[in-house]
N, C-alpha and C positions, 0 to 999 in steps of 0.2 A: 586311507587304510594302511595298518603300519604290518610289514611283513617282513619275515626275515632271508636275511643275505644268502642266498642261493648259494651257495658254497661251491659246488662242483661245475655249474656254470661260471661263477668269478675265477675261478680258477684255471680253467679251459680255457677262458676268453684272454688273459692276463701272460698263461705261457704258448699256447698251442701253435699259432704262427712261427716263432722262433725256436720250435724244437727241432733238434738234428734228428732224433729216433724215438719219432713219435707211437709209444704201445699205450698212449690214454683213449686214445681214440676208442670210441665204441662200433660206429659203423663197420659192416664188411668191409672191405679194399673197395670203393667207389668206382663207380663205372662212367665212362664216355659215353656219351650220343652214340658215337661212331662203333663202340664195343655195346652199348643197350640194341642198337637196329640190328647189329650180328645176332644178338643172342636170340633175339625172337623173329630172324628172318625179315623183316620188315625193308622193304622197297624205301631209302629216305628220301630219294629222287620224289617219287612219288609222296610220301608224307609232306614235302616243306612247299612244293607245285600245291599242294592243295591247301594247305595252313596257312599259306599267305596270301591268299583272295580271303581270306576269313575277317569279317569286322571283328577287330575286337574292343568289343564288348562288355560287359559282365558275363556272357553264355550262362547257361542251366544254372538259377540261383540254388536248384539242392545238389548242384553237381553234374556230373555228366554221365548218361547214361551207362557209359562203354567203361568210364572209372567206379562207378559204384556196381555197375554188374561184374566186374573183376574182382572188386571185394567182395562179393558175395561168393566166392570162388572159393575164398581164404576158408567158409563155414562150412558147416553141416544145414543150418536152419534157416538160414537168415534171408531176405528179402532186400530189394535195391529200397525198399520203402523203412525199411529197419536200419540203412547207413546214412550219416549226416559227416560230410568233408567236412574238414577243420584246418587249420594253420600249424598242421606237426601235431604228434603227439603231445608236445607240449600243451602245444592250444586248445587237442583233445580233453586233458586231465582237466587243464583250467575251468575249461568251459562246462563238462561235468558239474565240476562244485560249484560252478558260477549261477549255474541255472538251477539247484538240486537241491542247497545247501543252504540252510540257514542261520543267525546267530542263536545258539542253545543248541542246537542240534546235535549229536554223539555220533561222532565218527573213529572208527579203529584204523588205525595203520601200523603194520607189518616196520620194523625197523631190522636192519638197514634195508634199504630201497632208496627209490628216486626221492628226491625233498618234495616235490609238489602234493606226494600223497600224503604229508604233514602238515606241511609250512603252509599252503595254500587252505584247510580247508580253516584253521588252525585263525589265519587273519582274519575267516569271513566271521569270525565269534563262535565258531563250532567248540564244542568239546572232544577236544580231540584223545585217544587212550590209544597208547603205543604197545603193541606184542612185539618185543625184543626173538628173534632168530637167534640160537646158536650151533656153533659149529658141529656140538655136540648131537644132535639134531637134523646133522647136514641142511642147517638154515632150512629148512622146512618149517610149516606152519604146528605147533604145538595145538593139537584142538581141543586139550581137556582147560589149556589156559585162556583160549579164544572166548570157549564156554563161560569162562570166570567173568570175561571183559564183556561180556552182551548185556545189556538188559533191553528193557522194554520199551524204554525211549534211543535205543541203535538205531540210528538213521542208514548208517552205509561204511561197509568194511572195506578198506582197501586193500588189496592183496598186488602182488608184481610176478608173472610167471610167463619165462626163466624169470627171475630175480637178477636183478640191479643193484650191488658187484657181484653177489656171490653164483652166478649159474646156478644155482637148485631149482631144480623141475619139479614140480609138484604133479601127481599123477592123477589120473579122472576118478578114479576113488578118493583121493584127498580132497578134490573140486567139490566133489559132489557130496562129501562129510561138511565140508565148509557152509555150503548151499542149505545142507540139512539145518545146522545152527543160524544162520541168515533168515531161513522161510519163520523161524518160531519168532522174531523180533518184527517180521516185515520188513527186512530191510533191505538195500539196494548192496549188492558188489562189485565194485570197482575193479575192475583189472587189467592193468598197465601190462599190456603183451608184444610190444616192441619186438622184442625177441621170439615169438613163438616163431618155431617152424625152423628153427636153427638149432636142430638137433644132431645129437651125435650117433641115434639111430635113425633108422627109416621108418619107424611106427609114427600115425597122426598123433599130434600135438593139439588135444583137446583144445577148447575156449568156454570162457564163463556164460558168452550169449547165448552158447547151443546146449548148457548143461540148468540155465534159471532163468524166467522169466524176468528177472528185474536183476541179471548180471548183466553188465557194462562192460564189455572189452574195446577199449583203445586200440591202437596200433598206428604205423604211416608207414611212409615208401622209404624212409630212412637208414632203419638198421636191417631188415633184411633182405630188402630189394637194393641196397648199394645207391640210392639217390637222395643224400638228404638235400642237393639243393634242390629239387622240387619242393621243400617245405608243404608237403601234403601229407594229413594224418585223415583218421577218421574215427566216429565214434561209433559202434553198431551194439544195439539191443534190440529186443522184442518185445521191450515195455514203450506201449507207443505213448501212453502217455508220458515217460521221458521225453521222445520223439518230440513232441508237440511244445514240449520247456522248449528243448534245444531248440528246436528250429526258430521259436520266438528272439527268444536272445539273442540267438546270430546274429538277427536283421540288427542288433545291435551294435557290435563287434566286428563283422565278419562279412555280411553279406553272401558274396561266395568268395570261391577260390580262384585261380589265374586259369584262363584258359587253356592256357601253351600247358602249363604245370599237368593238369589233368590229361591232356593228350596223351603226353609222354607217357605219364603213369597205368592211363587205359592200355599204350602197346604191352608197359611193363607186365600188367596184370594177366595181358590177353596168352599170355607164354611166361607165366608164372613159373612153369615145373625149368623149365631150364634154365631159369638165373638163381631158381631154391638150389638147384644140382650144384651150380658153379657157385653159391654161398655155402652150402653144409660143406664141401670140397675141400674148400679154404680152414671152415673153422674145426672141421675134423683134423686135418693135416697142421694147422696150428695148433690147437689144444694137445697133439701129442708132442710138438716140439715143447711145449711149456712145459708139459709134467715131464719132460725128460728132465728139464732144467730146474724144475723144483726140488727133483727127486739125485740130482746132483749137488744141488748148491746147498749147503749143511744149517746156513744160515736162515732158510725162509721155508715157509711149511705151507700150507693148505687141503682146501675140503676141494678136492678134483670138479671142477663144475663138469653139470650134468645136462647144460645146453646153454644155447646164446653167445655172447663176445667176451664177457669179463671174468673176471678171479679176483677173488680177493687173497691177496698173499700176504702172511703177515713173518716178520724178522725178529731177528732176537737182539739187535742193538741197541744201544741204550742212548736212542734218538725219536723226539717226537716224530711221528709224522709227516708235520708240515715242513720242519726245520730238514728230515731226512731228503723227502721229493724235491723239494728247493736246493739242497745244495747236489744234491746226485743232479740232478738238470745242469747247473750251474757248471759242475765239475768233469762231466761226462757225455751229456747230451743227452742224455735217458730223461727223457718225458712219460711219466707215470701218475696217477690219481693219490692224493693222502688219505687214508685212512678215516680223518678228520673231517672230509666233504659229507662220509656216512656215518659222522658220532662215535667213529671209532679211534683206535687206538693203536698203535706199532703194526701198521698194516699198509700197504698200498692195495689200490685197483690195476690190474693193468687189463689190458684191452687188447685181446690178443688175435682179430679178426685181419689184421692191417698185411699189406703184403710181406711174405715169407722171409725176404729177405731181412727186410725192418724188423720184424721180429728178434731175427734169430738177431740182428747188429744191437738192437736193444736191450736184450737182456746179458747177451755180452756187455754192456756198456755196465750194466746193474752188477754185473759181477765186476767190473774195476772198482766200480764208488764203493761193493763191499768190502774190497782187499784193502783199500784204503784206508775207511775205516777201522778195518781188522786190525791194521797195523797203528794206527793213532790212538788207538784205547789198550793197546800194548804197550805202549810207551810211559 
């Protein structure tokens, strides 16, 4: 099966260890064992006294109790019998098109966003038809163009909400206009929700599974609980015959999940509202450092995101992309996303959830590689 080169993954993987001020990062500021058992009170004396008389095992092949009834926490509607754990959102998205998805089939995906809601469904022989976002738009979904791209063989729209760089929040009335054009095709919506609940107000942050019967919202313990080494995602709907693909496939792939991993995640889950308080904290208090620094720096603009970890910022020098984040890294230590990972163009991602300090040293670092340039295309 011939698939294309992950861009934003190859490129995370290739600098992120060796950055000095890393703002690609998408996760919140990550959190300790030792700062996870503060946040949610938890005895670890007691947790690791009892974790290690434990065989391990495979434990609960759909998961563990205490970890899928926390996700059901995340919903309005949903049931422990409506989540299936997975290997990260990643493994979520995959394993969607993996079980769902056929060669011929018509899938729509939302650009820019994550590459897996293309590129993946894209290798299984899908026909894939991309609705381009723009700025103009505040990257929101267009739905008189969504309308154009439906027909009667749509199998499954993908959507990403916040959205993957650009922050745009799409609202339960936009959800539920989307869901209107989905129900007239029969088809399935995908949506990649990593980000929900990292908002920069305090109003709930809808989901596709509690707004249609055959929406798919993704998510893991990654970008908003601050743990992606537990590499635990999940997939939850209310179309149980999805339920029934998924959980066939697994036994293929998957199996289950790591026991220790779900532990954890069940504490995470079980005291949710105070590591959301200690995540919204951060990304409020950075999103406003950033647009101070956008709305200073003459050279880079953007569509203010409206929730989640990223921006897409674009520049006005007359440097690709790739060629720009590569040499600003090289020259400055500024570790930031190109443009190019999302099909786009004179733009980075930066990733603005990461500790306060880093931030603020990173975009300082962004404004030297600009004065540099400044000065090199003066000459």
């Amino acid at each position: 099966m011939k698939i294309q080169p992950f861009k934003v993954e190859e490129w995370m993987n290739a600098h992120e260890t060796q950055a000095r001020y890393n703002i690609a990062e998408t996760c919140v500021d990550s959190v300790s064992l030792e700062e996870l058992f503060r946040l949610t009170n938890t005895d670890d004396t007691a947790f690791w006294q009892n974790f290690r008389k434990k065989r391990l095992t495979y434990g609960d092949i759909k998961g563990s109790p205490e970890f899928r009834q926390g996700i059901c926490g995340l919903y309005r509607t949903l049931k422990t019998e409506n989540i299936v754990p997975t290997h990260g959102a990643a493994g979520a998205n995959h394993h969607v098109f993996y079980s769902l998805i056929e060669p011929g089939d018509e899938v729509i995906s939302i650009m820019p966003t994550y590459q897996q809601l293309y590129s993946i469904p894209e290798s299984l022989g899908a026909k894939v038809k991309i609705l381009n976002l723009t700025a103009e738009n505040g990257y929101h979904v267009d739905l008189q163009a969504l309308k154009e791209l439906v027909t009667e063989h749509t199998r499954m729209i993908c959507i990403n909400n916040p959205n993957n760089p650009t922050g745009a929040l799409m609202t339960e009335k936009e959800l539920t206009d989307i869901v209107k054009i989905a129900c007239e095709a029969d088809a399935w919506i995908l949506c990649d929700e990593v980000y929900r609940h990292l908002t920069q107000r305090d109003d709930w942050c809808p989901s596709i599974a509690d707004l249609y019967k055959k929406g798919i919202s993704v998510s893991s313990m990654s970008k908003v609980f601050s743990l992606a080494g537990l590499r635990l995602g999940w997939i939850a709907t209310r179309d149980m015959n999805a339920i029934r693909s998924f959980l066939s496939h697994r036994d293929y792939n998957l199996i289950s999940c790591g026991m220790l991993d779900e532990a954890i995640a069940g504490i995470a889950l079980s005291d949710a509202e105070n590591i959301l308080k200690r995540n919204r904290q951060i990304v409020r208090t950075n999103l406003a450092i950033l647009d101070q620094w956008v709305n200073t720096q003459t050279h880079v603009s953007y569509v203010k995101p409206e929730a989640g970890t990223t921006a897409l910022v674009y520049y006005d020098l007359n440097i690709p992309s790739r060629a720009f984040c590569e040499e600003m890294f090289h020259r400055t230590g500024a570790f930031v996303t190109p443009g190019e990972c999302f099909e786009l163009e004179h733009c980075m991602r930066i990733g603005y959830a990461c500790d306060t300090a880093t931030l603020r040293a990173g975009l300082a670092a962004v404004d030297e590689y600009i004065a540099l340039k400044e000065k090199e295309e003066q000459v």
